[in-house]
Structures are given as C-alpha cells and as structure tokens.
N, C-alpha and C positions, 0 to 999 in steps of 0.2 A: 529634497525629500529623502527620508534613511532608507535605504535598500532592505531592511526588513520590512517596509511597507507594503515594496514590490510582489515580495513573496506572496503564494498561494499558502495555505494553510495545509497541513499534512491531514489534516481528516476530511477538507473538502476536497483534495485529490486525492485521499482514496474509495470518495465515497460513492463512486463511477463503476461500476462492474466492466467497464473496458480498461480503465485505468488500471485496476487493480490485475486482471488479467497481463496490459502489457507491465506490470511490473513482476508477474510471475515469470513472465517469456525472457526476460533482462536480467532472472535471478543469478541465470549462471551462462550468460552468451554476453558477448557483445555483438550486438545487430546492425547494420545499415537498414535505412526506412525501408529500403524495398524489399528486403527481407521480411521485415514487419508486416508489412501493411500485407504480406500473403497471407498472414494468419485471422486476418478480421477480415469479416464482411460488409467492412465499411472503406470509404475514398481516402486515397494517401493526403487527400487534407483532411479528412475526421482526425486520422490518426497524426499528423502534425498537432492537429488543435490540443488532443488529450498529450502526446509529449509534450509539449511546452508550457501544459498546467503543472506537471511530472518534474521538467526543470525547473521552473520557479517555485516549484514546492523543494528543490532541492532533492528528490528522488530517485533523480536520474542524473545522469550528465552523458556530456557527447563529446565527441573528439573527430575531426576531421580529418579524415584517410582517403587520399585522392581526390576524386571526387565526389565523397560522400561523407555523409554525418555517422559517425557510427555510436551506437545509446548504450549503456550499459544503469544497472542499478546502482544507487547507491543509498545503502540500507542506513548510514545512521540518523536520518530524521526516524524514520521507525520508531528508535524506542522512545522517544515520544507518545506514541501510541502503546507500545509496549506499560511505558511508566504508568500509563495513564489506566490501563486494563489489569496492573498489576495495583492499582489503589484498589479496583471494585472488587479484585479478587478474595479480600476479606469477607466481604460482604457472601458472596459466593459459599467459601467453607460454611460460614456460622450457619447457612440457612441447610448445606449437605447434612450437618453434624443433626440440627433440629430435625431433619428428616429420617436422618438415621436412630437416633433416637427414639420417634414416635412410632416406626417402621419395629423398630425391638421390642416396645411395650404393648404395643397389637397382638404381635407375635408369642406375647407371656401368657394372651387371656384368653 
C-alpha cells in the first residue's frame, strides 16, 4: 500500500477546533503530552487520538526525549491550504471591488 494512503488529509485534520487549537499551542513550543493535555479539557487519550491525526496528516512530528514524546509543528503541509485559499482569493477581490463600486454610485445620488 503507498504510504500516502496512510495519510490523513490536511483539511480533515484541520477541520477539528481541538486540532487546530493543538496546532496553535505547537506553533512555537515544543511540548511533551503532559504538557499538552493541561491545556484541554479533554483525557490524554482524546488528545493522543487528535495528535496522531496531526502526524499522519504530516502537521506535527514528535521526537523522543527520555521518557517522553515531545510534538512540535510542522507548517509545510499548510500551504496546501494556504494554495488553496489563495485560488478563492480572486474570487474575493472581484466581488470587494463590485461592492466598492456600487457603495460609490449610491453615494453620487
């Protein structure tokens, strides 16, 4: 089986408001779980569960120090979502522009 099969999908692991959270907490730390899991009010298996979406979506990685897993981010699956938010972003201006527009010609009469 290709191990991009394995993978999670980067917009269904972001698509968790806890996921997304522990990727904000990981922006600029590296954590060990039990560090983690103080910050949610969910069991250090919820938060195992959503890491391990995190790492097969390729979001995260971990690194073993001691006795512990420690997680950090790792942002370039992102722009994947970036690329993708920057295709609609056309779409976006043209309708500012039509708005600004009709906003000026209201404004003449």
């Amino acid at each position: 089986m290709d191990s991009s099969q394995d993978r999670h999908d980067v917009f269904q692991a972001i698509g968790d408001p806890t996921r997304r959270k522990l990727l904000q907490l990981l922006a600029n730390n590296e954590l060990p779980i039990s560090e983690i899991t103080k910050q949610f009010p969910i069991s250090r298996t919820a938060i195992n569960k959503h890491l391990k979406v995190l790492l097969d979506a390729g979001l995260v990685s971990n690194q073993r120090v001691g006795r512990e897993n420690r997680y950090k981010l790792n942002p370039q699956p992102l722009t994947e979502i970036k690329d993708w938010l920057i295709f609609f972003e056309q779409y976006w201006d043209e309708k500012l522009l039509a708005l600004k527009e009709f906003v000026e010609k209201n404004q003449d009469n």
